[in-house]
C-alpha positions as CSV (number, residue, x, y, z in Angstrom):
1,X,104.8,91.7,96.6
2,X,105.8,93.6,93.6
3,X,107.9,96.4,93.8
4,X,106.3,98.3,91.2
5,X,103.2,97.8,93.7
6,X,101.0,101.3,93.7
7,X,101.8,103.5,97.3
8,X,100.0,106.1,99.2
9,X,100.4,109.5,98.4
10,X,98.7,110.8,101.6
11,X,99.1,114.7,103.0
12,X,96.2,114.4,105.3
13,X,95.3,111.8,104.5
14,X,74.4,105.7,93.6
15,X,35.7,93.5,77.7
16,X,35.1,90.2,76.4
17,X,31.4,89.5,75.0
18,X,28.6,88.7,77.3
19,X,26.4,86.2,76.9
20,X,22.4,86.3,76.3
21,X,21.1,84.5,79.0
22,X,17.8,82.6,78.5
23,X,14.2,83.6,79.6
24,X,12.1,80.7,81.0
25,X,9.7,79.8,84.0
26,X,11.6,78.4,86.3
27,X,10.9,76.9,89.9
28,X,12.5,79.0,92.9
29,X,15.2,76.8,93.2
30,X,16.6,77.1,89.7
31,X,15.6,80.8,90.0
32,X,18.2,80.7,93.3
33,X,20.8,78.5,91.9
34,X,20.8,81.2,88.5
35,X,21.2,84.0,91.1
36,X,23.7,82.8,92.7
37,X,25.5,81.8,89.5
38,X,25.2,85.3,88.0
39,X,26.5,86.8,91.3
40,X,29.0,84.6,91.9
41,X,30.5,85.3,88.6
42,X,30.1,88.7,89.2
43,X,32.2,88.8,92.7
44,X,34.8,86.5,90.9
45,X,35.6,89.3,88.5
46,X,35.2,92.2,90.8
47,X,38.0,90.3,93.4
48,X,40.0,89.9,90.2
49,X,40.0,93.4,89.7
50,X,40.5,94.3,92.6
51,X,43.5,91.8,92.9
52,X,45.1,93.2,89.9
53,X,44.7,96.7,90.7
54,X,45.7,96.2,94.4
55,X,49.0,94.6,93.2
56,X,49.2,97.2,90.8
57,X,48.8,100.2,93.2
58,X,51.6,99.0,96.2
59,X,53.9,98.6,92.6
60,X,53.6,101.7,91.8
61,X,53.4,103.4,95.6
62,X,56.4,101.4,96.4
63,X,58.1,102.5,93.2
64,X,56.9,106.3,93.6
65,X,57.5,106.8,97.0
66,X,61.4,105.6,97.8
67,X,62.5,109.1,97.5
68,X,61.3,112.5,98.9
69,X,60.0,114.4,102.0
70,X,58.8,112.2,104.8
71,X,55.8,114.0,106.0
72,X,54.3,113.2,109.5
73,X,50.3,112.3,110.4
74,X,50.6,114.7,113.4
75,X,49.7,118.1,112.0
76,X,49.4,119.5,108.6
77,X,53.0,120.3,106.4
78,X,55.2,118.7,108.9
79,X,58.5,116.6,108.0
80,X,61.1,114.9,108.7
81,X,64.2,117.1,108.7
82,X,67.9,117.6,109.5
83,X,68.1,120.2,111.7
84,X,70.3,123.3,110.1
85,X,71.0,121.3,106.9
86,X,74.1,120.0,108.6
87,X,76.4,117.1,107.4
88,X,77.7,116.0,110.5
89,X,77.6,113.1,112.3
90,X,75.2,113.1,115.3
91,X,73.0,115.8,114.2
92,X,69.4,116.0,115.0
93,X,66.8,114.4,113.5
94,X,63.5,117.1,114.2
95,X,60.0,117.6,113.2
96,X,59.9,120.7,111.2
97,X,58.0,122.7,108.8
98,X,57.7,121.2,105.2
99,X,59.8,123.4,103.0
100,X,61.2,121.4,100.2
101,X,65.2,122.1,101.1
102,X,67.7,119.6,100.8
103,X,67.3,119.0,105.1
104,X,63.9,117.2,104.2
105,X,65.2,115.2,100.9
106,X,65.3,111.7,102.1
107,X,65.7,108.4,99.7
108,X,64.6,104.6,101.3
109,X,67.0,102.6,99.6
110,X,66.8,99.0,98.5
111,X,69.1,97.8,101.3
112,X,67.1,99.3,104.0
113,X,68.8,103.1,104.8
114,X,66.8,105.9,104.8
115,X,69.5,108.6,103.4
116,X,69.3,112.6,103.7
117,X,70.2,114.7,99.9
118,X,73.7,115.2,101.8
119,X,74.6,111.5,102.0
120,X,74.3,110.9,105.2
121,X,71.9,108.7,107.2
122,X,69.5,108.4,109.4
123,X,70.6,106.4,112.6
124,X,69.6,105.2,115.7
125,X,72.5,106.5,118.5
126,X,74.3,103.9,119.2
127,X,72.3,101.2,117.6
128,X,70.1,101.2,121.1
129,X,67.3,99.2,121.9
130,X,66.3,101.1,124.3
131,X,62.7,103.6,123.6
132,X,63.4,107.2,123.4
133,X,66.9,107.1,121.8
134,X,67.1,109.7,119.7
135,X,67.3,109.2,116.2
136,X,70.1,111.3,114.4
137,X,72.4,112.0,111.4
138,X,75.2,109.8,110.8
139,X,77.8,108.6,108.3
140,X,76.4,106.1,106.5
141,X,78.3,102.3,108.0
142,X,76.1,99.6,107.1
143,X,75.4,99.1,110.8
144,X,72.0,97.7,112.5
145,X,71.5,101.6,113.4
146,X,70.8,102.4,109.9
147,X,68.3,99.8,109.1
148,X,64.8,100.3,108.1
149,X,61.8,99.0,107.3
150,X,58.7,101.4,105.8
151,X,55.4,99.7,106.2
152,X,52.4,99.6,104.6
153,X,50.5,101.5,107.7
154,X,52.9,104.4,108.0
155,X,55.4,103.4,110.9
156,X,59.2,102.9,109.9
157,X,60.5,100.2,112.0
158,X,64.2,99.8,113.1
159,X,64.8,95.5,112.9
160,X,67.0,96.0,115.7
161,X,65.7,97.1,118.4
162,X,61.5,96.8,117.4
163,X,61.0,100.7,117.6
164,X,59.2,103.0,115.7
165,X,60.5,106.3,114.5
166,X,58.6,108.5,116.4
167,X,57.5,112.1,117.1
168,X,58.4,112.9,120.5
169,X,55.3,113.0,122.3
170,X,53.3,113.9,119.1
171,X,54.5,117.6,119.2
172,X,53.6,119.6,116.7
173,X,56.1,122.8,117.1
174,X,59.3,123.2,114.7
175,X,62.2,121.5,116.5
176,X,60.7,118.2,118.7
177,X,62.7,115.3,118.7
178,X,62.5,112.7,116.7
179,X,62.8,109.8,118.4
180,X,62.5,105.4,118.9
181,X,59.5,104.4,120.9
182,X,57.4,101.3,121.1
183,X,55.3,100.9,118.0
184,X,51.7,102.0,119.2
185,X,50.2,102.7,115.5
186,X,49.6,106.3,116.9
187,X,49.7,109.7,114.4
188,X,53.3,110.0,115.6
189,X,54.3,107.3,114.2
190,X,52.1,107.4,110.7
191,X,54.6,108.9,108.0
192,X,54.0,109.4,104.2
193,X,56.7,110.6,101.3
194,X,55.8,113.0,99.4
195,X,57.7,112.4,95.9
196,X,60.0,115.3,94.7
197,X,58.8,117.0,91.8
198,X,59.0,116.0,88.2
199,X,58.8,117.9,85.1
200,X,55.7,119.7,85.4
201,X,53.2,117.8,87.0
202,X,54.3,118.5,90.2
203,X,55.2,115.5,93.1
204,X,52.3,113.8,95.1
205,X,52.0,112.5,98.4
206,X,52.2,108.6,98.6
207,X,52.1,106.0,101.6
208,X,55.7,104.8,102.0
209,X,54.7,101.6,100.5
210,X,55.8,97.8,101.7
211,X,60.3,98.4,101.1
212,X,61.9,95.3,103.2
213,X,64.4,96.7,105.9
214,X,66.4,93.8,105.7
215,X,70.5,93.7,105.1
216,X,72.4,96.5,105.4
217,X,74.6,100.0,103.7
218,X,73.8,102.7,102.6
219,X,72.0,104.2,99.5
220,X,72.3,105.9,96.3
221,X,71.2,109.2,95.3
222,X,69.8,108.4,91.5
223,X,72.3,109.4,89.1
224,X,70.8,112.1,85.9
225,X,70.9,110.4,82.3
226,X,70.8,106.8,84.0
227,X,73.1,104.7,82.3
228,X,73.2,100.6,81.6
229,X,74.8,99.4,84.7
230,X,75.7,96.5,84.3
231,X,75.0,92.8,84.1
232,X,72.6,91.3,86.5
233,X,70.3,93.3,88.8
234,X,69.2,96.6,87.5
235,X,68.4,98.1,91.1
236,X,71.0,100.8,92.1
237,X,73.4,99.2,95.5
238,X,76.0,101.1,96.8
239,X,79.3,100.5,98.0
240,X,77.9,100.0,101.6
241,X,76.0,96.1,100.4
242,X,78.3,94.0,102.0
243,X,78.4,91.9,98.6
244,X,79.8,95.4,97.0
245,X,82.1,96.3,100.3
246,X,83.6,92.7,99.8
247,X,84.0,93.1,96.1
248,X,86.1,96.2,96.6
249,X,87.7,95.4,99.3
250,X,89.7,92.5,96.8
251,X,89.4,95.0,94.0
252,X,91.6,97.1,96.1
253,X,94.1,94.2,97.5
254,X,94.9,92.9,94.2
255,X,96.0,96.8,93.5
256,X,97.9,97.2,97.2
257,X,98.5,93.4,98.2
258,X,98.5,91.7,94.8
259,X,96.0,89.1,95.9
260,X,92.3,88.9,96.3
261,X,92.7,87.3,100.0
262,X,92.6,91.0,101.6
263,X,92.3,88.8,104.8
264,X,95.4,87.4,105.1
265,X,97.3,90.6,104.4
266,X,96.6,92.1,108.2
267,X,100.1,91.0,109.2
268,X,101.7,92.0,106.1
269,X,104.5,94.5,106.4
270,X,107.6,95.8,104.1
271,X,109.6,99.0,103.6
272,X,109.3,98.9,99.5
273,X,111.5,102.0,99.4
274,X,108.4,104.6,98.7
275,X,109.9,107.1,101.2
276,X,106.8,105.8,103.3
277,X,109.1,103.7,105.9
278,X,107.0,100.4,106.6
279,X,104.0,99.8,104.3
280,X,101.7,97.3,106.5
281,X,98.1,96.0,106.7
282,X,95.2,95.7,104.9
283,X,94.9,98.7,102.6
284,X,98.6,99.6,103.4
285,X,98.9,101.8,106.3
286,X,102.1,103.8,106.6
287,X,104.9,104.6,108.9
288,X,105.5,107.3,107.0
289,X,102.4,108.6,105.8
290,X,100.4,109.4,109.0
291,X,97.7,106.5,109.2
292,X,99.4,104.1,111.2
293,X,99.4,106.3,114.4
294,X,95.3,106.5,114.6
295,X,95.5,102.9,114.1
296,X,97.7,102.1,117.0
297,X,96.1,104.4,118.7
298,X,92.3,102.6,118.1
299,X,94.1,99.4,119.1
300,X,95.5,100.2,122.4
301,X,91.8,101.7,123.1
302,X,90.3,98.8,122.1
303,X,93.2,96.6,124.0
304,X,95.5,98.3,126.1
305,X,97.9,95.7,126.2
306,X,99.3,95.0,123.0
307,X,102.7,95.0,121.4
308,X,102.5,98.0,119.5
309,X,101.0,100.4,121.9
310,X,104.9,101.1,122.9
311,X,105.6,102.3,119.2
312,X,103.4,105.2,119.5
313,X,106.1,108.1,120.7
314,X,108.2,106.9,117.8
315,X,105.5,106.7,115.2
316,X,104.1,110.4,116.5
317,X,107.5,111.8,115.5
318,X,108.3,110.1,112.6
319,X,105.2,112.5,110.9
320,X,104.1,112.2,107.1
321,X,107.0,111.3,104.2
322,X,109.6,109.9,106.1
323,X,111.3,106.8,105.7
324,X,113.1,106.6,108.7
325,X,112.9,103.1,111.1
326,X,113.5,105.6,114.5
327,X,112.2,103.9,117.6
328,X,110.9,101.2,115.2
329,X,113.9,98.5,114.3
330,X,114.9,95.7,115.7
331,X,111.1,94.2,116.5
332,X,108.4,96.4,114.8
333,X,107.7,94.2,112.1
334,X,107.9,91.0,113.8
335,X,105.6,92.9,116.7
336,X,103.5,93.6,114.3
337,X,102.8,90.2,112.8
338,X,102.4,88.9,116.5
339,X,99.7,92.1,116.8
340,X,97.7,91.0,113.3
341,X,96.6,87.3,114.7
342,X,94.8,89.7,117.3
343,X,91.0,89.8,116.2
344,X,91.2,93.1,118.3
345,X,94.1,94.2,116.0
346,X,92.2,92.9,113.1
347,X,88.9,94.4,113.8
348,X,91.3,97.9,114.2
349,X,92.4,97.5,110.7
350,X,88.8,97.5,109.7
351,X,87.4,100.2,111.4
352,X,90.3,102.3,110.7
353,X,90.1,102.1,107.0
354,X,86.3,102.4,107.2
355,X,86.5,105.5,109.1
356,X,89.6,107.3,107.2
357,X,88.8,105.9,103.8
358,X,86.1,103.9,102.7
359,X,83.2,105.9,104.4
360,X,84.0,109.4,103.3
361,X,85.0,108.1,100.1
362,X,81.4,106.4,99.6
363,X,79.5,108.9,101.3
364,X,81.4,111.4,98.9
365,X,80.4,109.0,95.8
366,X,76.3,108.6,97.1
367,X,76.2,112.7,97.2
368,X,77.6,113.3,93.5
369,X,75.0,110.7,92.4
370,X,77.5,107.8,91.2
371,X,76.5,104.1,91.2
372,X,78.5,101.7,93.2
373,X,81.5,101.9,90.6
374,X,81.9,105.6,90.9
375,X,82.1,104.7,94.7
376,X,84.5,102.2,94.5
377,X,86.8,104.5,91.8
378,X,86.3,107.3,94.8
379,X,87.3,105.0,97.4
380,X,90.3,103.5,95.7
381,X,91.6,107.1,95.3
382,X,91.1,107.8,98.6
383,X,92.9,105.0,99.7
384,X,96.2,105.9,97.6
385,X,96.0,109.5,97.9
386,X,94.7,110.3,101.1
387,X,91.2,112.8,102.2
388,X,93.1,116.1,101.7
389,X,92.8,119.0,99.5
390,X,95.9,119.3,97.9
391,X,96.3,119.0,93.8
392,X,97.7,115.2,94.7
393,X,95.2,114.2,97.2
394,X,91.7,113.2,96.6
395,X,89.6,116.5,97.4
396,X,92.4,118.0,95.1
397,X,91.6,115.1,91.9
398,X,88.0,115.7,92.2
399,X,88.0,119.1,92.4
400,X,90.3,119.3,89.0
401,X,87.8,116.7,87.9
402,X,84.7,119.1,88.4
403,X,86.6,122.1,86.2
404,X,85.8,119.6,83.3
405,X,82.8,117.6,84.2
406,X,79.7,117.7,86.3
407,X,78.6,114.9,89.3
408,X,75.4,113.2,88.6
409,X,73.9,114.8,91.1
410,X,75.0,118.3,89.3
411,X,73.0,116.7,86.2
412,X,76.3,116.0,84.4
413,X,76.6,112.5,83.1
414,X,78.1,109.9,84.9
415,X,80.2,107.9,82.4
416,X,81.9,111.5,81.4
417,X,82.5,112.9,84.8
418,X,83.8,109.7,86.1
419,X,86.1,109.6,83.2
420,X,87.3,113.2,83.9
421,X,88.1,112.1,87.8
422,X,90.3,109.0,86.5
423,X,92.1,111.5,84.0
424,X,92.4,113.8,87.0
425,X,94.2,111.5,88.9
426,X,96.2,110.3,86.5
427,X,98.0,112.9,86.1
428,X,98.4,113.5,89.9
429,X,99.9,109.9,89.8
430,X,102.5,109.9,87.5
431,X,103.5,113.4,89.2
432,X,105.0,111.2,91.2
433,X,107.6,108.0,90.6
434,X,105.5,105.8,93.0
435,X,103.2,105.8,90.6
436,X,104.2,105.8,87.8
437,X,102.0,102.5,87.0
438,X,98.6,103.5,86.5
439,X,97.3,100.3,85.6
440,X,94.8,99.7,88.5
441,X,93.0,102.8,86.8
442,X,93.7,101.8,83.1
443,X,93.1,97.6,83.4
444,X,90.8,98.3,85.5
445,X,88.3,101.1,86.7
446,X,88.2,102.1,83.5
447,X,87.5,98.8,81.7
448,X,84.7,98.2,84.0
449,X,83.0,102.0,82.7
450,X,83.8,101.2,79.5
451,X,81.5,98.2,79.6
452,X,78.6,100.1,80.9
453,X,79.4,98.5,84.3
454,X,77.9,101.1,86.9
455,X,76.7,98.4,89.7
456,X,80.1,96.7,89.7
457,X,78.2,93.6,88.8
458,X,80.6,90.6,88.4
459,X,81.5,88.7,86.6
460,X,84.7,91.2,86.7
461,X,88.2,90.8,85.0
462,X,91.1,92.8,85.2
463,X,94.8,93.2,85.5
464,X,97.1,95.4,87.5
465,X,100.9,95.1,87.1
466,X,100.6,92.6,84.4
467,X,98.9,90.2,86.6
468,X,95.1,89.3,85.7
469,X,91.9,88.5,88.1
470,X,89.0,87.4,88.2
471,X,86.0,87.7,90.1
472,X,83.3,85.2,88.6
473,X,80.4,85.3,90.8
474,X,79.3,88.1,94.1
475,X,81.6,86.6,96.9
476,X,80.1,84.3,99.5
477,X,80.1,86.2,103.1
């Protein structure tokens, strides 16, 4: 590992012609045969119509109707909504009057989420499979709870479990339950989208069309002044694809670990003289910095006997910039190389850096309207500079960011806002000596805008510290 390697900074952490036809006497059976000839011809280019204009309809329902209120069969102007407006995790999911607010703004995204105008997305509790588990609001995690699939008759199917959204016992009054019950093709379970407005012509209601519910993430709000993004695939994926997650995840490594294999860094652990005490894991977890105790502390949930789990009074004091070993030396780092060839350990370092990094940072990314770029450049910040508030933490960079710029989803332009974050936290870097190098923004994040890159579409080439990478081709998974 390099020392120049790039440290945490943490204080808390997306017609033709006819032709005549002849008059003649003819016996029945020719008069029969030309009948059947002139209608048959006839029904030949009706069905081709009707082919072409049938394909031509589910196009353009399935492309007008991935975004907008999801209205319900049971009664007049009811929708889909998030109760209160509330992002936070386990809210409810109710019928409610149709009003147009944010609460009823949902988008069905290519990889299968359904996700509310706040960026977070509609789940089944716990992933059950069980009929009436509630649906609710969630962080968006790319799990089996947050998969979808809108069909042509109305229903929206969850993959996993078989159920259909449904309207608790087709209610009709403001606040029932929306719920997962056995598809039945009832009115309960019949929803439509009505498309937000645009310009002046006003949005109209459309059947949610034929979307696939397969794979997994979350989606992207659709940035203003859309922008090229990239090689390959026009659609819009976020960060939450797991070709994308994977793709950061060695963006992100070659910045913290200085490889691509992020894998093979769970047991990796140094002091590099930061004022961090032990740098160790995957994204770098800290000693010093405050992440490693929620860590240990997932792990001994998850296993209760492991060799870490007796670090934890030593860890809790050590607190947040401090580079003292106390309670930690002789056997810490050797204890925790033993704990990283624990899948349980592994599967820790995982959830943790989901939880405290990479979800808040992509969720954070799908509500300003950026493209899976702007989500990764959001996530990589979070990872070195923490969640908090502060001028050098993250909600403290994008906050000086938005002084100069507006999101996407403000109806600023992405290129220039995303340009005015990476300024932002430039300069909150090289506030401090650790990071002083600020070449896994320079090499980098910014070469890929630069190059009109939105989707983070590989091929991909970079360098951090003076050491190039690659990434030819989407990662095999």
């Amino acid at each position: 590992m390099p020392q120049t390697k790039t440290t945490k900074s943490r204080t808390a952490k997306k017609p033709g012609s006819t032709t005549k036809k002849k008059s003649a006497v003819v016996s029945s059976g020719a008069t029969s045969q030309s009948f059947w000839q002139r209608n048959t011809m006839l029904l030949i280019v009706f069905a081709a119509f009707a082919i072409v204009g049938g394909v031509l309809a589910t196009y353009l329902t399935h492309a007008a109707s991935r975004d907008g209120a999801f209205m319900s069969a049971v009664a007049a102007d009811k929708c889909l909504d998030n109760a209160g407006n509330h992002a936070t995790i386990r809210n409810k999911i109710q019928l409610y009057n149709c009003n147009g607010t944010a609460a009823q703004q949902w988008k069905y995204t290519d990889s299968g989420t359904i996700v509310n105008a706040n960026g977070f997305c509609l789940d089944v509790k716990g992933a059950s499979k069980e009929p009436k588990t509630v649906a609710q609001l969630y962080t968006c995690n790319g799990t089996v709870a947050q998969v979808w699939k809108v069909n042509a008759n109305g229903s929206i199917v969850n993959p996993n479990s078989g159920l259909c959204l449904d309207d608790k016992y087709a209610g009709t009054a403001n606040g029932t339950q929306i719920w997962m019950w056995p598809c039945n093709n009832t009115v309960a379970q019949k929803w439509t989208i009505k498309a937000p407005a645009t310009g002046g012509s006003g949005g109209g209601t459309t059947n949610p069309g034929t979307g696939s519910g397969s794979g997994s993430g979350g989606g992207t709000t659709t940035p203003s002044n859309p922008q090229n993004p990239g090689s390959g695939s026009s659609t819009s994926v976020s960060l939450f694809d797991p070709t994308k997650k994977e793709i950061a995840m060695q963006l992100v490594s070659s910045a913290e670990n200085s490889s691509l294999s992020w894998k093979s860094q769970y047991g990796y652990i140094e002091d590099i003289g930061d004022s961090r005490g032990y740098t160790a894991g995957i994204i770098g977890f800290c000693t010093g910095c405050g992440d490693m105790v929620p860590l240990v502390e997932y792990y001994t949930k998850i296993q209760p006997t492991n060799v870490l789990s007796k670090y934890l009074p030593a860890l809790k004091k050590i607190g947040s910039f401090n580079p003292t070993h106390a309670g930690l030396d002789p056997n810490f780092t050797k204890d925790w190389k033993t704990a990283a060839k624990d899948t349980k350990f592994q599967k820790a370092q995982n959830d943790e850096r989901d939880r405290a990094y990479f979800n808040p940072a992509v969720n954070q990314g799908i509500s300003d309207g950026l493209h899976a770029l702007g989500q990764f450049i959001y996530y990589d910040a979070m990872v070195v500079h923490g969640p908090g508030n502060d001028s050098s933490s993250f909600g403290g960079i994008r906050a000086a960011a938005l002084k100069t710029a507006k999101t996407p989803a403000q109806g600023g332009n992405e290129t220039t806002y995303l340009n005015a974050f990476m300024d932002a936290r430039n300069k909150a870097m090289k506030a401090e000596a650790a990071h002083e190098d600020v070449s896994r923004i320079e090499n980098a994040q910014r070469v890929f805008l630069k190059a009109g890159n939105l989707n983070l579409n590989p091929p991909l080439k970079w360098s951090v510290y003076g050491d190039p990478y690659t990434i030819a081709t989407n990662p095999q998974l």
